[in-house]
C-alpha positions, 0 to 999 in steps of 0.5 A: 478473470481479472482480481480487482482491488481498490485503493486506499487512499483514492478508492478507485478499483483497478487491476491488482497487477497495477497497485502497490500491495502492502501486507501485514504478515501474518504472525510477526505483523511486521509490514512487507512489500509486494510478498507474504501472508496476512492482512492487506491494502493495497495503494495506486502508483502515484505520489498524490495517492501516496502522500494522502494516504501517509497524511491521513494514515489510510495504510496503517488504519487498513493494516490495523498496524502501525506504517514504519517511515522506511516503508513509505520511503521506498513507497516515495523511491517507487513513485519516483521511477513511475513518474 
């Protein structure tokens, strides 16, 4: 059985093995990578996916939290090693 997710950014539903999940743990609301227990959204592997989403603020609308810049700069790293 394969759990499916959709992006926020290009909506498109794929694999949740292949995107990017962010998480809004669960008391702190900090915002973590890949780990932890709370609210989540989950993001393609690709820059265009990625600059939309920090250009309309579809992380942080999804997340209901602010999106701290280290996070889209590892997010920016990761694109990178894809590509």
């Amino acid at each position: 059985d394969i759990n499916l997710r959709r992006c926020v950014s290009c909506r498109q539903v794929s694999p949740k093995q292949t995107l990017w999940r962010l998480v809004r743990v669960y008391p702190s609301q900090q915002v973590q990578l890949d780990q932890g227990m709370g609210r989540s959204a989950y993001l393609c592997p690709s820059p265009t996916c990625l600059r939309q989403a920090q250009q309309k603020n579809r992380l942080g609308r999804a997340l209901k939290t602010p999106i701290p810049d280290p996070i889209y700069q590892i997010l920016a790293e990761r694109c990178l090693l894809y590509t």
